[in-house]
N, C-alpha and C positions, 0 to 999 in steps of 0.2 A: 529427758535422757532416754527413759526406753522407749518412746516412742520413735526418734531419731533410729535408737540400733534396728526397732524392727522396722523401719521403714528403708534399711541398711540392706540389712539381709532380703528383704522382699526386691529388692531393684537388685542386688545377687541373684536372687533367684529367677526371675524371670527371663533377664539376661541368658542365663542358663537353659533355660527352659524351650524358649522358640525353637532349636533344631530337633528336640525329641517331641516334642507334641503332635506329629503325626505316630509317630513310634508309640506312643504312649498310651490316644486313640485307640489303636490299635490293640495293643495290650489289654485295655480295659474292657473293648468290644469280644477279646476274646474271654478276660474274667468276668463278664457277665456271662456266657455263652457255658463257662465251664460252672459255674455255678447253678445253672438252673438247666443242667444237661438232661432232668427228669423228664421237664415237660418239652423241651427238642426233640427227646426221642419219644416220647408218646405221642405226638405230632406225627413225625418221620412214620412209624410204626403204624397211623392210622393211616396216612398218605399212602400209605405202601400195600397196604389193604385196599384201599379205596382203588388202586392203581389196577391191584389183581383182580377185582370184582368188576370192573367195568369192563377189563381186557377180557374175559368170561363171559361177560355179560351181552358182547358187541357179537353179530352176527357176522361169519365168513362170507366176504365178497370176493368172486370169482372174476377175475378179468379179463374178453377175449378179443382176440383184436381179426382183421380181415382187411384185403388189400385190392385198389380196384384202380386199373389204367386207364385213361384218355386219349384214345386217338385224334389227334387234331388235324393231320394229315387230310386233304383234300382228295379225293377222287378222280376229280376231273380238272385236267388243264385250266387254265385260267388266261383268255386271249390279254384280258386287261388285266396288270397287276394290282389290287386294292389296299390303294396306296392309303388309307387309314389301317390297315392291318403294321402296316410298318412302324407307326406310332401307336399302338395297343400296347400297353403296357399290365395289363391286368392279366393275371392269371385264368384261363378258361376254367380252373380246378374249383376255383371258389363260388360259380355259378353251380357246377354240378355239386356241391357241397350241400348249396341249400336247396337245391333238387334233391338229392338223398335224405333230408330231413323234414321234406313238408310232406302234408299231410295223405297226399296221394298214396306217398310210399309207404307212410305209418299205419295207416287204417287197412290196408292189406293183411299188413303183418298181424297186427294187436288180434285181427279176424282168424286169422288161420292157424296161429298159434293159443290162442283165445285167453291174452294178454290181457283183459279187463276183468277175466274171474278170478281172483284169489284166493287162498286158504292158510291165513297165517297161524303157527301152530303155538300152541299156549303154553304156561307153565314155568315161571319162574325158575325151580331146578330144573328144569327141564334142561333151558335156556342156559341155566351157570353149567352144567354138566357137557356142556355140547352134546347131548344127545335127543336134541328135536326132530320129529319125523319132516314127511314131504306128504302131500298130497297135490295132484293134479286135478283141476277139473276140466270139464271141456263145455259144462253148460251147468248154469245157474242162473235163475231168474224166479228171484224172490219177490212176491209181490209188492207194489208204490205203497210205500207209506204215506199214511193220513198226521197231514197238518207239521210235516218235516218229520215225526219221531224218529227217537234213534230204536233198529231192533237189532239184535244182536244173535244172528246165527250161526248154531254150533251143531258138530258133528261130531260125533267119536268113533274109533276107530275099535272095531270088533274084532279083525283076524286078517291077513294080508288081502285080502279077496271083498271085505264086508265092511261097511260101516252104517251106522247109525244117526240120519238126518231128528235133531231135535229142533222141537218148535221153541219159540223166544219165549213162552209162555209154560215154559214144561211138558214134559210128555216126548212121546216116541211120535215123529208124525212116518220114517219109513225107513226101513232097514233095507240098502240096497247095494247091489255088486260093482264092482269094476266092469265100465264099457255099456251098462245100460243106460235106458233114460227113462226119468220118472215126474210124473208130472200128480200132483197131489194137490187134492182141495184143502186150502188155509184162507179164515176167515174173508167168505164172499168171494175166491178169488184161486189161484195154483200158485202152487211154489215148485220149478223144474229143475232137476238135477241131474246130472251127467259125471264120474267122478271119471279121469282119465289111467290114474294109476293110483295107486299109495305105498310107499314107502317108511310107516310108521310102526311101534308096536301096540299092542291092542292094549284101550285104553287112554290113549294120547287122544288129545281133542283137537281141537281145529276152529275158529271164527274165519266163516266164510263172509265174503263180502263180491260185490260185483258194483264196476262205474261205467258210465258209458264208455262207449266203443271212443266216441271222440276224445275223452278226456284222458283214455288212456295211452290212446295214440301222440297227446301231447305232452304226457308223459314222458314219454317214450323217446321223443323227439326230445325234450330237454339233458336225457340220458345219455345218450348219443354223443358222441363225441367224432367227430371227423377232420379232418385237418390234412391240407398236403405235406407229403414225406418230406421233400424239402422242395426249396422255390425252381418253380420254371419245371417241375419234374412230369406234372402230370399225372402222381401217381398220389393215389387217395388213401389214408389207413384210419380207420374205421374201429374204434374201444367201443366197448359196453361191459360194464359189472353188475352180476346178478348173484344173488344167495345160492344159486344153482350152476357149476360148468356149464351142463348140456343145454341147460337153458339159454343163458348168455350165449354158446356158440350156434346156438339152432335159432335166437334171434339174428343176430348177424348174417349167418348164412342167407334167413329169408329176408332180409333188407336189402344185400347184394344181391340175389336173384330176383327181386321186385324190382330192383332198380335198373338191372341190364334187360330184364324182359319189355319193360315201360319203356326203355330206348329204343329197342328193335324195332317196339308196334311203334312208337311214334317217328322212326323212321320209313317203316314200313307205309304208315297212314301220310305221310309226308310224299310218297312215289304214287300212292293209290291215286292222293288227289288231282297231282297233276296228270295221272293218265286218264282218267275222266276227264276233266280239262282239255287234253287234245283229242280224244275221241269224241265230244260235244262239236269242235271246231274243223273235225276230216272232213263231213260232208262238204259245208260250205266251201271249204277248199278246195273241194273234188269238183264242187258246182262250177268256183270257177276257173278250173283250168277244162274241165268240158267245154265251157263258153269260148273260153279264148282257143280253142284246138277247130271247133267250129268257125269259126267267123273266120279264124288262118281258110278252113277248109272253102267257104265258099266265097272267097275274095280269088282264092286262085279258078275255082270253077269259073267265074264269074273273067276274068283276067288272061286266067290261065297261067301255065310258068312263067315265074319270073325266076330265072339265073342270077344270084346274087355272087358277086366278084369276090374274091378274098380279103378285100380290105373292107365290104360291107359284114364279111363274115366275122374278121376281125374285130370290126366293132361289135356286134352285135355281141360276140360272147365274152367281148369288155363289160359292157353296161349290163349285162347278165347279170357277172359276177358283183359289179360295182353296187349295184341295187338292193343284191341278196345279204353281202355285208350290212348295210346301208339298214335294212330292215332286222338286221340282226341286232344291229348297235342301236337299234331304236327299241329293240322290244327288253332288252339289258338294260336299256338309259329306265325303261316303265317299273320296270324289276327292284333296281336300284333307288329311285321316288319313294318306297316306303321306307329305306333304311337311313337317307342322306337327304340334305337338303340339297337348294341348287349350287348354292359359292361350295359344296364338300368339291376336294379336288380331283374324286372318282367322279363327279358328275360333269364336272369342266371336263377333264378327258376325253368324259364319252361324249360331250359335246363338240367340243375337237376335231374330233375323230367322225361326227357324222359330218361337220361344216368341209370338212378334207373329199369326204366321199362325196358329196353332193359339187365340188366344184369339180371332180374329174368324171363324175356323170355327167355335169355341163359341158366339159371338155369333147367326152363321146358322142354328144348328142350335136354340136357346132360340125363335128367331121359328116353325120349323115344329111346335114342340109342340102351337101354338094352332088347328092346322089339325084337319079333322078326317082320322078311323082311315084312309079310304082315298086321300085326301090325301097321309097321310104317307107311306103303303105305294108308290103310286105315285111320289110325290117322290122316295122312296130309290131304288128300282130306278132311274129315270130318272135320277140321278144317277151310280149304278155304270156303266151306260150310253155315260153322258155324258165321263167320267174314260179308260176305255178306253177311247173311241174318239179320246179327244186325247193319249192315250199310245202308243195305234197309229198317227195320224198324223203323232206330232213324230219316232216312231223310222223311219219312212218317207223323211221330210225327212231326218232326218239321214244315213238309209242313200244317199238319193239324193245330198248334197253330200260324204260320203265317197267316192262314187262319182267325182265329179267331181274334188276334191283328188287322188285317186290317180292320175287322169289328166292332171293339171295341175298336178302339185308342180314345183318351182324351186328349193325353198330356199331359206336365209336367208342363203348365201352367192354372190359372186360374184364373176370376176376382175376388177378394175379398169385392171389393166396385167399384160400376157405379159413374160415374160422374153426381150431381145433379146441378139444376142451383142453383145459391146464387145469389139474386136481389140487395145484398148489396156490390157496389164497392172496389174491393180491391186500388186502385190507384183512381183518386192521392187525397194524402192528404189534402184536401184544408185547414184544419187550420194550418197544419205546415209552407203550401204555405205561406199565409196571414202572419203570424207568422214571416216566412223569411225574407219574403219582407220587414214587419215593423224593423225588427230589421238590414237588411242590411241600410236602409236607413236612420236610427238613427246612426249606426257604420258609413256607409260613410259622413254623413255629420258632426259629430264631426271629424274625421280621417282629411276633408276635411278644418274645421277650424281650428287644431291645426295644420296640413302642412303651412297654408297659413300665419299663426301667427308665421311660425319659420321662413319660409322665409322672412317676413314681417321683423321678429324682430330679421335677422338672426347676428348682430352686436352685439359688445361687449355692456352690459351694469351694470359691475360692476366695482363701484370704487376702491375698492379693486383690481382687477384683471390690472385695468388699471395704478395704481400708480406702483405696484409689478413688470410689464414689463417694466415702460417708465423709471422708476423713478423721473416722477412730479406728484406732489400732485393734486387732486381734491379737489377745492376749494368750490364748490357749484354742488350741485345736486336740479336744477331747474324745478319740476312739471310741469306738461301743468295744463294748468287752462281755462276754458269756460268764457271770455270773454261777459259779458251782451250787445246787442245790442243797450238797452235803452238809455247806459251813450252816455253824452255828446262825441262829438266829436270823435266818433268812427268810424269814417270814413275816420278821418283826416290822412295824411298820414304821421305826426310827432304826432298822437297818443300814448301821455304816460300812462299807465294804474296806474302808481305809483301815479298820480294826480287825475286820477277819480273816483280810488277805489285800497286806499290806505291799506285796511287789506284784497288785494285776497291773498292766499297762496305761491305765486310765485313772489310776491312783499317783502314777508316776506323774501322767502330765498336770493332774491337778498340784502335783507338790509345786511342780512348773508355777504353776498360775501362783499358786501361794506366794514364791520368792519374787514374783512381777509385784502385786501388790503390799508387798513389803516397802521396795523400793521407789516406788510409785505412789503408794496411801501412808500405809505406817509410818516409815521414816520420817514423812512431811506431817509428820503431827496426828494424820486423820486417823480414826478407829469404826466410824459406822459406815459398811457397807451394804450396799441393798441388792440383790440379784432378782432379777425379772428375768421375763422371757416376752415374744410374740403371742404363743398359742398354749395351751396348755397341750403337755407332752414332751416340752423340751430338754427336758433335766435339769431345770435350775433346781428343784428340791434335792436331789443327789447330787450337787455339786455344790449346790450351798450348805447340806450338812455334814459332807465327807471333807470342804474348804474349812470350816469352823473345826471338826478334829484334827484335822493335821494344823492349826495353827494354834490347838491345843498343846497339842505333842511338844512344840515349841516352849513350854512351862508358860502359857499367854494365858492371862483371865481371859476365857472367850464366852461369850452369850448369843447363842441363836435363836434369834427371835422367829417365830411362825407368825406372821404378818396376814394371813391368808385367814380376813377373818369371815368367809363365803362359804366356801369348801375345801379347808385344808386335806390333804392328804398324808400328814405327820404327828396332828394331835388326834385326841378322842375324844368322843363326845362331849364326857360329861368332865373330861378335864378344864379346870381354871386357868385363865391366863390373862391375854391382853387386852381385849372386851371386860374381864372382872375387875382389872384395877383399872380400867380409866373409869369404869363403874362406882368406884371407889366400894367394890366388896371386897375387894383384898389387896394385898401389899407384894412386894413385889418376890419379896423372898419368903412367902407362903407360898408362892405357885410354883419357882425355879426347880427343874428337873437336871437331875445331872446326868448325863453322857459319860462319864469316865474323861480319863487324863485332865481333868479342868477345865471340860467343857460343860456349860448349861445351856437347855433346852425351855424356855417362855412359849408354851403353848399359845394357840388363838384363842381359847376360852371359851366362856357359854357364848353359844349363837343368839347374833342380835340382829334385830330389824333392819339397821342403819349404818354397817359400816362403813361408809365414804365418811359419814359427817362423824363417826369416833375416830376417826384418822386422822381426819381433817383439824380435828380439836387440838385445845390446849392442853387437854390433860395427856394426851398421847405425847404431845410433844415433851412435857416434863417427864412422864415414863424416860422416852429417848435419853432425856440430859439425864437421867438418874443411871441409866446405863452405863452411861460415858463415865462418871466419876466410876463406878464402879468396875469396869472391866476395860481388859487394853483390847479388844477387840471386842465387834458389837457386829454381826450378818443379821441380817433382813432378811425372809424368803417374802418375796409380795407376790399377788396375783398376777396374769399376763396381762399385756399393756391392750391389749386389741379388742379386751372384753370388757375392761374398769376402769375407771381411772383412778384406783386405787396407790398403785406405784409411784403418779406424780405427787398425789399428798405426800407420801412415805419420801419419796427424792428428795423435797424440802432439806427435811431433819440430817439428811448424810452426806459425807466428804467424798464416799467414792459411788459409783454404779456400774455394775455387769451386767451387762444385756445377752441372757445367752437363748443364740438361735439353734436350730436343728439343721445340721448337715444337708444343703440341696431341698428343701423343704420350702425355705423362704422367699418370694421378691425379693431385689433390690429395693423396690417401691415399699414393700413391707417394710426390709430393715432398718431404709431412711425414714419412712414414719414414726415407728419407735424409737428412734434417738431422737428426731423432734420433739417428740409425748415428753419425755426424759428430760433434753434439754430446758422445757418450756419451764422449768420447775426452779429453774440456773444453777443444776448440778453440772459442773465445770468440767470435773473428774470422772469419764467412763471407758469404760475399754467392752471389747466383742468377746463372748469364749463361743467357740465354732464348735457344738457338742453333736454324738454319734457321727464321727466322721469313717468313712469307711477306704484304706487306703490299702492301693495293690491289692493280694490275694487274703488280707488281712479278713475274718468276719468275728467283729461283734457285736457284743450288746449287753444292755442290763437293764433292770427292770424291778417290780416288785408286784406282789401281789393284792393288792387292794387299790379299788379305787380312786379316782381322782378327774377333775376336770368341770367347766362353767356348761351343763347342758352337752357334753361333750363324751361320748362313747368311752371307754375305758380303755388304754392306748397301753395300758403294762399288764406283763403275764408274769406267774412266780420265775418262769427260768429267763425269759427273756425280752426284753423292751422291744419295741417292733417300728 
């Protein structure tokens, strides 16, 4: 029958239950969160510090940026259009990109700004304080260390004007000014120094260091940031942050001036070489239009005039012009061979285009056959003539406007915007720091209390889920309660709380459980109950001795028996009991202790070697039946099932069994274990009490103070059970 109603009420309640159990979640995640809000905020509090100390701690990075145009614009006409230009789809920006960042340009700069010496300045407060000096150098060169060591060079700072070069070994090796240079013998070898400025107060130190020129240059280049402003624009903007404005902007500046100067000369050296080029080529050219001016000359000596008719003139300054193109298109088609293969369609073109010129030269040249013999003679010479001397005067022009571009190159780049300094740090954020840090440390230490609260309370702790898998009922679900230190006899180590404060809330539910086994054991005849537990620590001793008074109070012959005959934590030593009379040293009502209202107390007795096999015996069991006639109630405290198997001998002899577990403490696997242990014994009759349960904003607990447990740390304190 009761098991029916609470299986009644349990499918009530669950029903119930599915649409607030996110709600609920909820709730509890936040009553864990308010109950252990000490250690959230000592978290949060060091998070919050830790946030301030490193925002203090982080050095000011200054950010400067510089801007640089690309002319792409062409110069000079273009007879042919190059028709791969029309399908270029890449940006000319992203070439000069990795021109501004290779190494031509960086090793310039790192040199002249003398970007591979540094002096970083020391001092821990220093550094929280924001107030670290500067030091510039412009030469340092410590001597190679033997076999890698590390030496570690320092300098201190004497007065705005003076510092103090120390050696890695101690000692003063030179005290020198701003602007000189000093070159000092250290072991076998100089160590040279140059400082450029100082901006420190006297006393502030310094670890100088110096890397090569290369590495800093690649450095440098990693720092660098360049990027086109936006696409197709052409125009290039150029970041760098440094621990210093003036620095970062006097880098920049000289990275844009290294790089438009590097363009100029290599435009420049681009004009030079082809005017050497044609100047290597004037003579011969000169040779042969001498030649052919000559042989016109003494063809006519030789002939004499010949009068050429206007339609020989005609041709001739056809095939003139046809020839000079002709040689033009050929020395562009040579030009064009190193950039394009032959199928590219600029080279078809120009092939094209010479196959075009060559048949209207054959055209020219069919009209002068009709001429006559000295006609032709004289046409050709004056032709060759003709051809050199517009090949000696175009390479003229050209030598002259090579002349001029060399004197007048620019470049196809230019700066747009210098680099200024900004006083106002771009890095680091210090409130987002501060910010971080508070809010890491509020996220890890709730993260940190709701971990420890699942592991804590990694156990089953619903009655429902527990009746559903074992299929025994939950008879009681018994609150922890806070136990007042004041009351009487709370020390006592047969302390019942049911007698010194009769309305805590865990007294109440036990009355609960009492009226279950009433109608459950009593009524049906039975009187011997046994209460176990899983582990030791669970409360079955306080619930098995506060159960037996209140069903004292009932005016019921009650007897609890201490079963526990290992390590009790309710009899004393050298008290007699249950051990003495299966011992047959004493009788039953020589040992009996009484409790008050009509309850008795059968200690475990003198400690023996062997209690499994005095359990397990006859004479224990005649103990049991002598009980029975004598008292209408008979509890058993027995050891826990997990460690003995004392409780299944004791299961035998009783009509009912309480198996009580610890709130969220247990497996399922556990708890089904232990009503196996139980059952295997063919105790028919047992029910769960589900003890220290912790519900909503409720906290309790109870406890006592003296020991208890199988090799097991001592789990109760006087105020409070844990």
């Amino acid at each position: 029958m009761i098991n029916e109603v609470n299986q009644k009420q349990n499918s009530q309640c669950s029903e119930h239950s599915k649409p607030v159990d996110a709600a609920q979640d909820i709730l509890n995640l936040l009553n864990i969160i308010r109950h252990h809000w000490i250690i959230i905020v000592s978290f949060t509090i060091v998070g919050l510090m830790a946030g301030l100390t490193y925002s203090r701690y982080s050095r000011n990075l200054f950010e400067c940026t510089t801007m640089l145009q690309l002319d792409t614009k062409s110069k000079n006409a273009k007879a042919i259009v190059d028709i791969g230009d029309l399908f270029q789809q890449q940006s000319p920006a992203k070439a000069e990109i990795l021109l501004i960042q290779s190494m031509s340009v960086m090793l310039p700069v790192v040199e002249k700004l003398h970007l591979n010496y540094t002096a970083k300045p020391l001092g821990i407060i220093d550094r929280l304080l924001q107030r670290e000096g500067r030091m510039d150098l412009k030469l340092f060169e410590p001597p190679k260390p033997k076999d890698d060591e590390k030496i570690e060079w320092i300098t201190e700072i004497l007065s705005d004007s003076t510092y103090d070069l120390r050696s890695p070994f101690g000692g003063s090796l030179v005290i020198g000014k701003i602007g000189e240079t000093y070159r000092v013998p250290f072991a076998d070898d100089t160590v040279a120094i140059s400082v450029e400025s100082i901006s420190a107060k006297p006393g502030q130190k310094f670890s100088l260091t110096r890397i090569p020129a290369l590495y800093a240059a690649k450095n440098l280049s990693l720092a660098i940031n360049a990027i086109e402003k936006e696409k197709n624009t052409n125009i290039i903007e150029i970041s760098y942050m440094d621990r210093y404005p003036d620095r970062a902007a006097a880098v920049l500046n000289a990275i844009a001036e290294t790089y438009v100067r590097q363009n100029v000369e290599m435009r420049s050296a681009e004009a030079e070489k082809s005017l050497e080029f044609l100047e290597q080529q004037l003579p011969s050219i000169k040779a042969k239009l001498d030649s052919a001016q000559q042989l016109l000359t003494n063809y006519r000596n030789t002939v004499g005039t010949v009068d050429l008719g206007a339609e020989a003139q005609g041709t001739l300054k056809r095939q003139v012009e046809l020839r000079t193109m002709l040689l033009a298109s050929q020395q562009d088609y040579q030009e064009k061979s190193r950039l394009f293969k032959q199928d590219h369609p600029v080279m078809q073109a120009l092939l094209q285009q010479q196959a075009r010129l060559k048949k209207e030269i054959g055209i020219e040249e069919n009209k002068t056959k009709k001429l006559p013999t000295t006609q032709q003679d004289v046409l050709k010479l004056q032709q060759d003539v003709e051809i050199n001397n517009e090949l000696y005067t175009s390479v003229l022009n050209n030598m002259q406007q090579l002349r001029v571009v060399r004197a007048s190159e620019i470049g196809n780049v230019r700066i747009v915007d210098k680099a200024y300094i900004d006083a106002k740090p771009a890095k680091p954020n210090r409130k987002k720091i501060t910010l971080a840090g508070f809010a890491g440390g509020l996220g890890f230490g709730c993260i940190l209390v709701i971990l420890l609260q699942r592991i804590r309370n990694r156990g089953v702790g619903s009655s429902t889920q527990i009746e559903h898998e074992t299929g025994v009922s939950v008879y009681a679900k018994i609150p922890k309660t806070k136990i007042n230190p004041k009351l009487p006899n709370v020390n006592d180590k047969r302390f019942i709380l049911a007698k010194e404060d009769s309305e805590d809330i865990a007294i109440e539910r036990i009355r609960t459980l009492r009226t279950t086994l009433e109608f459950s054991c009593l009524d049906e005849g039975g009187k011997v109950v046994i209460v176990t537990g899983i582990t030791p620590g669970a409360g079955k001793s306080f619930i098995s001795l506060n159960l037996a008074y209140l069903f004292a109070k009932q005016e019921k012959r009650v007897l609890f028996i201490d079963a526990d005959l290992r390590k009790s934590r309710l009899s004393h030593i050298r008290e007699k009991g249950v051990s003495d009379i299966i011992s047959k040293v004493c009788h039953l009502e020589d040992v009996i202790i009484n409790l008050g209202e009509g309850a008795d107390f059968l200690p475990n007795g003198t400690h023996t070697q062997n209690p499994a096999e005095m359990l397990s015996s006859k004479a224990f069991a005649e103990l049991i039946h002598e009980c029975r006639e004598k008292y209408d109630v008979v509890i058993i405290d027995t050891p826990p099932t997990s460690l003995v198997s004392d409780a299944q001998a004791i299961a035998k002899l009783a009509d009912f069994g309480l198996l009580v577990i610890e709130y969220k403490k247990h497996t399922m696997e556990s708890i089904q274990e232990a009503i196996d242990l139980i059952s295997s014994s063919k105790l028919e009759k047992k029910a769960i009490v589900l003890n220290q349960c912790v519900q909503d904003d409720s906290s309790y607990g109870y406890g006592y103070g003296y020991g208890y447990g199988y090799g097991y740390k001592n789990r109760y304190r006087s105020d409070e059970k844990k």
